[in-house]
C-alpha positions as CSV (number, residue, x, y, z in Angstrom):
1,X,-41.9,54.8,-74.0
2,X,-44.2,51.9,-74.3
3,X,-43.6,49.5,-77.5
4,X,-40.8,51.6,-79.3
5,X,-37.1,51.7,-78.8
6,X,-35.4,54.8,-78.0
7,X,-33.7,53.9,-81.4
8,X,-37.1,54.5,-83.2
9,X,-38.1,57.6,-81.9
10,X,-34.5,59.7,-80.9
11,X,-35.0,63.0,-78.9
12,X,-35.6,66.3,-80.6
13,X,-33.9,69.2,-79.0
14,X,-36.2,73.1,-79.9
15,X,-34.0,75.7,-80.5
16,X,-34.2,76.6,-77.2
17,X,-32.3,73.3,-76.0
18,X,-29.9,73.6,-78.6
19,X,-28.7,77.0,-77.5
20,X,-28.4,76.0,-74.0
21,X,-26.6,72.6,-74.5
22,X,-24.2,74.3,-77.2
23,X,-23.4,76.9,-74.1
24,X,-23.3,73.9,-72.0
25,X,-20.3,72.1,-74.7
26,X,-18.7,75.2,-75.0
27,X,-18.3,76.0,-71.4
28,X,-17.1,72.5,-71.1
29,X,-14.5,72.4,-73.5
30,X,-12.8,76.0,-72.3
31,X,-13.1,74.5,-68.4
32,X,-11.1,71.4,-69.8
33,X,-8.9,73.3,-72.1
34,X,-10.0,70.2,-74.4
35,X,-9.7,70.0,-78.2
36,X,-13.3,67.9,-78.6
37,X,-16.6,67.8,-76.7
38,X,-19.5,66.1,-78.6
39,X,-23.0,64.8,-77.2
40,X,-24.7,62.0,-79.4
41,X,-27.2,59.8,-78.6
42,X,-27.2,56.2,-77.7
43,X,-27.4,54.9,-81.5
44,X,-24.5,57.1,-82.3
45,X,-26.4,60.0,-83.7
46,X,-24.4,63.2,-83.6
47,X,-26.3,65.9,-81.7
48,X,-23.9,69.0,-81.5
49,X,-19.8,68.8,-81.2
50,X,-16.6,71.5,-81.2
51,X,-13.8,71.7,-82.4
52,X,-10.8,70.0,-84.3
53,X,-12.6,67.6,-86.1
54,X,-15.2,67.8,-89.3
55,X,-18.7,67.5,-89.3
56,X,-18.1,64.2,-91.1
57,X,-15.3,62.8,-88.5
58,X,-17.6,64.0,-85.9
59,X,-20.7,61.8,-86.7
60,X,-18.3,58.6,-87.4
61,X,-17.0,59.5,-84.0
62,X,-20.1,59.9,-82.3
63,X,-21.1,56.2,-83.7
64,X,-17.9,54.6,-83.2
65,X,-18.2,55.8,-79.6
66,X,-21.7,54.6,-79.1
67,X,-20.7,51.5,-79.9
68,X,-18.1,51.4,-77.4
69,X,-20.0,52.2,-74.9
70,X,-22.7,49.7,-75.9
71,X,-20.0,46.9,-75.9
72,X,-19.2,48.1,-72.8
73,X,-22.9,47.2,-71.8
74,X,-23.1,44.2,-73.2
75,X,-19.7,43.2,-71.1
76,X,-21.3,44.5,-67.9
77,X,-24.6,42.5,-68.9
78,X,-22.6,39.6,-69.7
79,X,-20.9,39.8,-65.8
80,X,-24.0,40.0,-64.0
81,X,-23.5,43.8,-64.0
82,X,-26.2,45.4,-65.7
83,X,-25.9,49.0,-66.4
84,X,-23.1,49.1,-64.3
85,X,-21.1,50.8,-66.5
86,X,-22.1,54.9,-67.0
87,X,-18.3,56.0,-68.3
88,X,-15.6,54.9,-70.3
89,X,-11.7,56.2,-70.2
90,X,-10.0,55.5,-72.9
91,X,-6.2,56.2,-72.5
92,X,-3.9,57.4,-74.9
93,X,-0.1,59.1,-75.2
94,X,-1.4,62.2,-75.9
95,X,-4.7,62.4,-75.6
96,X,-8.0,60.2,-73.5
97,X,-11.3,60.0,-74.5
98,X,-13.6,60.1,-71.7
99,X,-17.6,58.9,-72.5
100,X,-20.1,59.3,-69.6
101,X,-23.7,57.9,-69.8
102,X,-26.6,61.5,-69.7
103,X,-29.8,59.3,-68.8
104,X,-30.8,56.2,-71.1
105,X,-30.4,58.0,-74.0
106,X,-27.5,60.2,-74.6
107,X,-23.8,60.2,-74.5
108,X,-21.0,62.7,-73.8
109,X,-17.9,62.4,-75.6
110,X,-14.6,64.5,-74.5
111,X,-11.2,64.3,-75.6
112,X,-8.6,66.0,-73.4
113,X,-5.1,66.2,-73.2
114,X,-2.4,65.7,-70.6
115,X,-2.6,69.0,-69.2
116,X,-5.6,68.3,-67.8
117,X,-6.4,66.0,-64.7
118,X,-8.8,63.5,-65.1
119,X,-10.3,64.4,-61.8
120,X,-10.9,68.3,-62.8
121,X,-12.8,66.8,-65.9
122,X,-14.9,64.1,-64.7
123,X,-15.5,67.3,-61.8
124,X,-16.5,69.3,-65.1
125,X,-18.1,66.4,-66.7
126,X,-20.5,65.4,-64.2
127,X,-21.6,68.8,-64.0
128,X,-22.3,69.4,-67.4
129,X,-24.1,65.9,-67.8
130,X,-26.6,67.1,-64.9
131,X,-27.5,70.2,-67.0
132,X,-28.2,68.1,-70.2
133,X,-29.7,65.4,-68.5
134,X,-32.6,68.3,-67.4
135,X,-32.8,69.3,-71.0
136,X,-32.9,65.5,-72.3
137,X,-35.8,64.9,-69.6
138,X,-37.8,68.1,-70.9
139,X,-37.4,66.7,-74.6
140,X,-38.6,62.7,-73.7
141,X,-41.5,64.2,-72.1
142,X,-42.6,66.8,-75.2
143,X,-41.3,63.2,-77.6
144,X,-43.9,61.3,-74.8
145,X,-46.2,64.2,-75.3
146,X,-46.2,64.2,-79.1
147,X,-46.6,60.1,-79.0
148,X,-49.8,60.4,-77.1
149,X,-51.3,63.0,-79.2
150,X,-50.8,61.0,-82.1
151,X,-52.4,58.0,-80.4
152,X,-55.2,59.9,-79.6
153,X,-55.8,60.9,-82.8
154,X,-55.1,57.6,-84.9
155,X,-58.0,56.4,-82.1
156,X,-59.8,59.3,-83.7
157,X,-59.4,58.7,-86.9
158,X,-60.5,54.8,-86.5
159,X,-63.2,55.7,-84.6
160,X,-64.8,58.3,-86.8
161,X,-63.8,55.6,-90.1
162,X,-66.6,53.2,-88.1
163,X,-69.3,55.4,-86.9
164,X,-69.1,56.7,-90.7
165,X,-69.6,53.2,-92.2
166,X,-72.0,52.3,-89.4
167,X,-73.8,55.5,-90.6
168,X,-73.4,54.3,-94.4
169,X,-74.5,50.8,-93.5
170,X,-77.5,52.2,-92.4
171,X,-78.8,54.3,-95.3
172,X,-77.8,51.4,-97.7
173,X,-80.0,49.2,-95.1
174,X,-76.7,46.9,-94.7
């Protein structure tokens, strides 16, 4: 995107999109035998999640984590290792939350349990985040799309605003 920030303008997902990247959770979550998968984007905007948590948990989840992962950034930055960083592990008793990087603008969040191998979910993981990083390039190119028609048209809309008080100026005999 030119002058904005991806914070400005966050992707919009079609129904289409949707459909296939709530197939793409679900099948992710059953693979994983894991009690949470959510996809936000980089500000910490929920997109879709499953399972144990609320809608309301979800969202402060899905911020919380984005700012993990943009402290995480900011360390790498800070070591001379910019955007180094594409996942986080976080390791618990019970449970790890693993957050991998889909493109520039979105984040995958997955909680799994011990009965799971962290090498069969980052194998799962890395799999899934292709998938939705196709979807999240189709939607920043109809965002980039949508940009540039507007553009276009508030060019239109200033030019047409001077021909008409050229036009005016004339008649008056301004």
């Amino acid at each position: 995107m030119s002058n904005t920030s991806l914070h400005d303008r966050p992707l919009i997902f079609d129904k289409e999109q949707t459909q296939r990247i709530d197939q793409y959770l679900l099948r992710l979550a059953d693979r994983t035998a894991s009690p949470l998968v959510l996809l936000a984007d980089i500000s910490g905007r929920l997109i879709l999640f499953f399972f144990f948590l609320s809608a309301a948990k979800s969202t402060g989840l899905a911020a919380l984590a984005a700012g993990g992962f943009a402290a995480s950034t900011e360390i790498g930055s800070f070591l001379g290792l910019n955007d180094n960083f594409q996942h986080q592990l976080l390791e618990g008793p019970l449970a790890n939350l693993y957050t991998v990087k889909v493109g520039p603008e979105l984040l995958l969040v997955i909680a799994y349990t011990r009965t799971t191998t962290f090498g069969m979910v980052r194998i799962f993981v890395k799999e899934t985040q292709k998938k939705l990083l196709m979807i999240a390039k189709d939607a920043a190119k109809a965002r980039e799309e949508a940009v540039h028609e507007t553009t276009l048209e508030e060019g239109f809309d200033e030019e047409l605003s001077q021909q008409l008080d050229e036009l005016f100026a004339d008649d008056l005999g301004l």
